[in-house]
C-alpha positions in Angstrom: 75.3 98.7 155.2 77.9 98.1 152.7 81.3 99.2 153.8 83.9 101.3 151.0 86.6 98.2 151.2 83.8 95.5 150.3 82.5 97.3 147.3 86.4 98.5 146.4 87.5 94.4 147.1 84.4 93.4 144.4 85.4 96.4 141.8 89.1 94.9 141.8 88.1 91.3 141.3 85.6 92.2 138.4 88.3 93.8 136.9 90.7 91.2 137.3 87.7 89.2 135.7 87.9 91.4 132.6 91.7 91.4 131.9 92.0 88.0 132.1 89.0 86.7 130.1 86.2 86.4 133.1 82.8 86.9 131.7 82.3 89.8 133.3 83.2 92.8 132.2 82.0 96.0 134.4 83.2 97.0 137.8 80.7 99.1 139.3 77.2 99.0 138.8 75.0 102.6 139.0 71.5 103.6 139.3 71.2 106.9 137.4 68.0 109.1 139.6 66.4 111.6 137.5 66.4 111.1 133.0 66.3 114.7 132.2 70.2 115.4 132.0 70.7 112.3 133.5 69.5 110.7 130.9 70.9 112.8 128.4 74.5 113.0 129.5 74.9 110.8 132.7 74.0 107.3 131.4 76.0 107.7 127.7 78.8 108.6 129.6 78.4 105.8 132.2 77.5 103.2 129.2 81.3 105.0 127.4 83.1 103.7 130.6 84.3 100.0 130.0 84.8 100.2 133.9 80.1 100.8 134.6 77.4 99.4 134.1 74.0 101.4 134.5 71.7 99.2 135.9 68.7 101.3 136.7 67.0 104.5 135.9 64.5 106.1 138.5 62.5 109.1 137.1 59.5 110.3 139.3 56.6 109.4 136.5 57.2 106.2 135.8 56.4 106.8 132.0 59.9 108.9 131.3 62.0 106.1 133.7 60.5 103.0 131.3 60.7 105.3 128.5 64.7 106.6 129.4 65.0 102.5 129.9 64.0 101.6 126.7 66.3 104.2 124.7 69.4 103.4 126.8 68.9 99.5 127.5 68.7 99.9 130.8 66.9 96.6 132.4 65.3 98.1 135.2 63.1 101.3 135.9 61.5 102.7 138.4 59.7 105.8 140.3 60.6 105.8 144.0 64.6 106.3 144.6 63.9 104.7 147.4 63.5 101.3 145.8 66.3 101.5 143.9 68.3 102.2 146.7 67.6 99.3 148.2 68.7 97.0 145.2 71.7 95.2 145.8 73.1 95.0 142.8 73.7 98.8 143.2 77.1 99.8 144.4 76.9 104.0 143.5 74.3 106.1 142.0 74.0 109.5 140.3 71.5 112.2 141.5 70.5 114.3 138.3 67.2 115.6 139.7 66.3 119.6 140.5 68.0 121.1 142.8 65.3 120.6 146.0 65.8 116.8 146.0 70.0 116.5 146.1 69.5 116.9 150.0 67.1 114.0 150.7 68.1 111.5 148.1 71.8 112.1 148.8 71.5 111.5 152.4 69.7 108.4 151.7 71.7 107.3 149.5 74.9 107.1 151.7 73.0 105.7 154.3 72.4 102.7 152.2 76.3 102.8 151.7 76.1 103.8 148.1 78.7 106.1 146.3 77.4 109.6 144.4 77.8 111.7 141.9 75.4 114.4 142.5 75.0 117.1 139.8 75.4 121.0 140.7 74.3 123.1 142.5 75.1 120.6 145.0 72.0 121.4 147.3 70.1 124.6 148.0 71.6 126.1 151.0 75.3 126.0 153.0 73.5 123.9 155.7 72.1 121.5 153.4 75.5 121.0 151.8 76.8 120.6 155.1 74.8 117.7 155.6 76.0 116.3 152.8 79.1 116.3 153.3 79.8 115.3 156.7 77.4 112.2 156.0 79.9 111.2 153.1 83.0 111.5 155.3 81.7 109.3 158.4 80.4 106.8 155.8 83.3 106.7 154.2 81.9 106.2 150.4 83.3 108.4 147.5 81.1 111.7 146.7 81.7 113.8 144.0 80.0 117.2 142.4 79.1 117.0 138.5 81.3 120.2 137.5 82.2 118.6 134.9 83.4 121.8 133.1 86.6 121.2 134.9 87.2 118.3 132.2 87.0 120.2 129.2 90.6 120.9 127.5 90.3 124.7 127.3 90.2 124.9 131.1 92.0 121.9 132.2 94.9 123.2 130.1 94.8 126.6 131.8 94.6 125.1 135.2 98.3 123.0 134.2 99.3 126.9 133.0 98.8 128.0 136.4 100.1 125.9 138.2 103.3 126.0 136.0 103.4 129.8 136.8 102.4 131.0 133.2 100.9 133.9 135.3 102.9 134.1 138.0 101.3 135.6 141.2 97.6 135.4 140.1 96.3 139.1 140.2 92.6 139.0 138.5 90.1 137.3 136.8 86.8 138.5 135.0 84.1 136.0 133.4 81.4 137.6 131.5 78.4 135.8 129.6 75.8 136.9 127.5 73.0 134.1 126.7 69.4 134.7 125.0 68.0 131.5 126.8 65.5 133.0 129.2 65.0 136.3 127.1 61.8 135.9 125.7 59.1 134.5 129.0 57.0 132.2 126.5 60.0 130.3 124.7 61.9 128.7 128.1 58.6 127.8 130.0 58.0 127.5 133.2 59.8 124.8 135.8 61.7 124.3 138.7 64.8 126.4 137.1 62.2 129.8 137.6 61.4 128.5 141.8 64.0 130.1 143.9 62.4 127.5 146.9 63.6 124.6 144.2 66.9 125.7 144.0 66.2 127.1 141.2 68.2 130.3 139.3 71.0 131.1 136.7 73.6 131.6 139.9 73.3 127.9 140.9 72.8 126.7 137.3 75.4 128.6 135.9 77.4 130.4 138.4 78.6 127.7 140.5 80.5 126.2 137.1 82.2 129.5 137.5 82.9 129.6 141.0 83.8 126.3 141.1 86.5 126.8 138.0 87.7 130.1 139.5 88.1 128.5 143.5 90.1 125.4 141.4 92.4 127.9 139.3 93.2 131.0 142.2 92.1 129.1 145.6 90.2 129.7 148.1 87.7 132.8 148.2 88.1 135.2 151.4 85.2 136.7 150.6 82.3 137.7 148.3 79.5 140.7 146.9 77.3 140.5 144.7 73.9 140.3 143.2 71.1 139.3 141.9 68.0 139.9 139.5 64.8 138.8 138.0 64.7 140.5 134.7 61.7 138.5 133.2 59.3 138.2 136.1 56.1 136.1 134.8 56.9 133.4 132.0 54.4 130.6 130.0 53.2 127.6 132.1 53.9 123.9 130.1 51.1 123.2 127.5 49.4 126.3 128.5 48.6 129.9 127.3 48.9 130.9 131.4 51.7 132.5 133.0 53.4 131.9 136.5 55.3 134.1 138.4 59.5 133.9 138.8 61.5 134.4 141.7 64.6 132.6 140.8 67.7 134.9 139.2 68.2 135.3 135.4 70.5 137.9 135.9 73.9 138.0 138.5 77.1 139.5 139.1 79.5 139.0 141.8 83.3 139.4 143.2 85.3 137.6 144.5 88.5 138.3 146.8 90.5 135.6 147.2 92.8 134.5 150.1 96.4 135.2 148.2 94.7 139.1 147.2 93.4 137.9 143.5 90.0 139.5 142.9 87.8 138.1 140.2 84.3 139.6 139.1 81.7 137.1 136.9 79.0 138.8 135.8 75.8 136.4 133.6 72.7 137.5 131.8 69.9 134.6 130.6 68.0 137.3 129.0 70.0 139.0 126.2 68.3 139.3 123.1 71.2 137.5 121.2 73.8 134.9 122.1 77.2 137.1 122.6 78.8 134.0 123.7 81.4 133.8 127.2 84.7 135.1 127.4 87.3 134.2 130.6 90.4 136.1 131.3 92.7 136.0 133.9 96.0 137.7 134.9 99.1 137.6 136.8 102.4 139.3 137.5 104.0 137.5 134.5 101.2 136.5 132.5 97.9 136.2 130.6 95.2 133.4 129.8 92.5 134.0 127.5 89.6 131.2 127.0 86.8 132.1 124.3 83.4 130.5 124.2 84.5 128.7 121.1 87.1 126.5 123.3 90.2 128.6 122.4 92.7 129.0 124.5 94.8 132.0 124.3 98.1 133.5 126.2 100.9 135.5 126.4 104.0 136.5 129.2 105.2 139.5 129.3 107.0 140.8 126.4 104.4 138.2 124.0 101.6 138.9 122.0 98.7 137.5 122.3 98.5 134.4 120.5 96.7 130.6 120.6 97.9 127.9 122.7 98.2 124.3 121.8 96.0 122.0 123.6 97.6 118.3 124.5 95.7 115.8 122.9 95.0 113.9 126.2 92.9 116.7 127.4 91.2 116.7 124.3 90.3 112.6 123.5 88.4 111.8 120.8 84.7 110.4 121.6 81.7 109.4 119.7 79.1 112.0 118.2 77.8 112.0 121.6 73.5 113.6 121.5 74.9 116.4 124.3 77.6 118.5 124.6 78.4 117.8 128.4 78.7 114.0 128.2 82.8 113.8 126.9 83.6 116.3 129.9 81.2 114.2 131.9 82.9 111.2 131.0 86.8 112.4 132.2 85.2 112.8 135.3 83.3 109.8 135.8 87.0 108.3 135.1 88.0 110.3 138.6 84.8 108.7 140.4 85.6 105.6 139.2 89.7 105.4 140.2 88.7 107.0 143.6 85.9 104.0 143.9 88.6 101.6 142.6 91.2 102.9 144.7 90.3 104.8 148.0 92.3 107.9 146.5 90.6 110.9 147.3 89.3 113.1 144.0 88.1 116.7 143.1 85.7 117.8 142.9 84.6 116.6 146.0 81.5 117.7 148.1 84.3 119.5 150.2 84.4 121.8 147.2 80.7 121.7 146.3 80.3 123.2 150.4 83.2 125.9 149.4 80.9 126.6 146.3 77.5 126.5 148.1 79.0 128.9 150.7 79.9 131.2 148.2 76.7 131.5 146.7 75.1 131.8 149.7 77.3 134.7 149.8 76.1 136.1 146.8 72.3 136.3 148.1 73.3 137.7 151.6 75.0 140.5 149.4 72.2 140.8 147.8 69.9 141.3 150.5 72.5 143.3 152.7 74.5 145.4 150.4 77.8 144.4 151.9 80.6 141.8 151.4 80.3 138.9 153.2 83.2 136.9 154.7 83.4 133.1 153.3 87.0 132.1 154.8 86.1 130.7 157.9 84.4 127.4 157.0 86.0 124.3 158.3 85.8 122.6 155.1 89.2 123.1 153.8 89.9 121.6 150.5 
């Protein structure tokens, strides 16, 4: 198995190759698994970075891996994972599949010594996350979660805010969405996203952005309630007239208490009959952060009115018209994956904070099914 230091050694000379005129120009070669978002977002991100190279696409119908392939210029594709793990010239991969097949394709992905970015939610259960993480530690490669939403300027300015104590002692927090995407059942049709056994639901798809954004602005959570809904219960099969049941969330709400005393409520609806956008607000002893779905960021301290707040440039860096929305934030953290490849540095965020989110929305269905809060501080994984 490939050890971190070889693949780190290699990564440093191919760089060295670069600056001073080698013919080589790319560090760190990556398989992209799964050419829905991965295609999409993952591999124009990766193809951005002067420091990758995407090397293969694996997709399980072998017509969307050779057809992903063809639109990206990506030499090889395939349909087992398992053969592209086993390519040499591989040194990390990205796991962009449903939800079910994180668990199995991570695993086996560090056990061939490869590096991962795996997209959220990070598995379907706490002890699948578990797995995952503790694999990645005594292998020693660099795993990271796709919250990429951590990389957009709104809220990476707020999160340098906080921690110049614009709001002082953090007090509250409230997210609230409305979305019209899974309001009517024959428009959004039916896949994994509608199988609660796939990992599928707007809590994981959505909620653990938000968990994940409030753990990284307020900490860690002591604790959680919450809960959960099907609001449109039977919605149109693919190229058909027939309907299939649902069982995954379209609807949540939760709160949070967190370990400083903060409390922080999201609540998220799929199934509004118009798009009334997201709002985030958040509060402290001494101030006030506002960010609107357009990417405003607003603020005041005490004694201000509420007003806009500049955004630094170099959380805002200008890109090409990339084809989807997520691939600029997707490429400031691929930047991360790549310096923590590159250097050994640890980054965020990590698995450790994809098992601090998974534990939480675990929390949220044991709510759910108990009517109770449930305790979420006592996990090992610290981050």
């Amino acid at each position: 198995m490939p050890r971190r230091d070889s693949v780190r050694a290699e990564a440093m000379v191919t760089t060295e190759q670069a600056r001073t005129g080698g013919t080589r120009t790319t560090s760190i070669r990556v398989g992209v698994i799964g050419v829905g978002f991965g295609a999409a977002a993952h591999v124009p991100a990766l193809q951005y970075l002067p420091e990758t190279e995407v090397v293969a696409v694996c997709a399980r119908r072998a017509e969307r891996a050779h057809l992903a392939a063809a639109q990206h210029g990506v030499k090889i594709a395939l349909s087992d994972f398992r053969v592209l793990l086993r390519e040499q010239g591989i040194d990390a991969v990205v796991v962009a599949t449903p939800p079910h097949l994180h668990h199995q394709m991570t695993l086996a992905a560090i056990e061939a010594g490869k590096h991962v970015l795996c997209e959220k939610p990070m598995a379907r259960n706490l002890a699948e996350a578990r797995d995952m993480v503790k694999l990645a530690e005594s292998n020693g490669v660099v795993a990271m979660v796709n919250h990429e939403f951590r990389f957009s300027p709104a809220r990476a300015r707020t999160k340098e805010l906080i921690d110049e104590g614009y709001l002082g002692d953090p007090h509250s927090a409230s997210i609230v969405v409305y979305r019209s995407s899974l309001n009517d059942p024959n428009g959004a049709t039916w896949d994994w996203l509608m199988e609660s056994a796939k990992g599928g639901g707007m809590l994981g798809a959505a909620g653990s952005h938000y968990v994940d954004a409030l753990r990284w602005w307020f900490g860690d959570v002591k604790s959680v309630a919450g809960a959960t809904a099907t609001m449109v219960k039977r919605r149109r099969l693919p190229e058909s007239t027939q309907t299939a049941p649902v069982d995954a969330d379209d609807n949540f709400a939760l709160m949070l208490r967190f370990t400083n005393g903060a409390l922080a409520t999201v609540h998220y609806s799929a199934t509004a009959p118009h798009d009334a956008g997201d709002e985030i607000i958040l509060s402290g002893s001494h101030g006030l952060l506002v960010i609107r779905g357009d990417g405003r960021l607003l603020g005041a301290r005490t004694g201000e009115t509420l007003a806009d707040l500049p955004i630094p440039g170099r959380l805002s860096p200008e890109f090409p018209e990339f084809p989807h929305p997520s691939t600029g934030p997707t490429v400031l953290l691929m930047r991360e994956w790549v310096r923590a490849i590159l250097t050994g540095v640890p980054v965020s965020p990590s698995f450790a904070d994809g098992v601090k989110v998974q534990e939480i929305l675990d929390g949220v269905v044991r709510s759910t099914q108990q009517g109770r809060w449930v305790d979420v501080v006592r996990s090992r994984f610290q981050v």
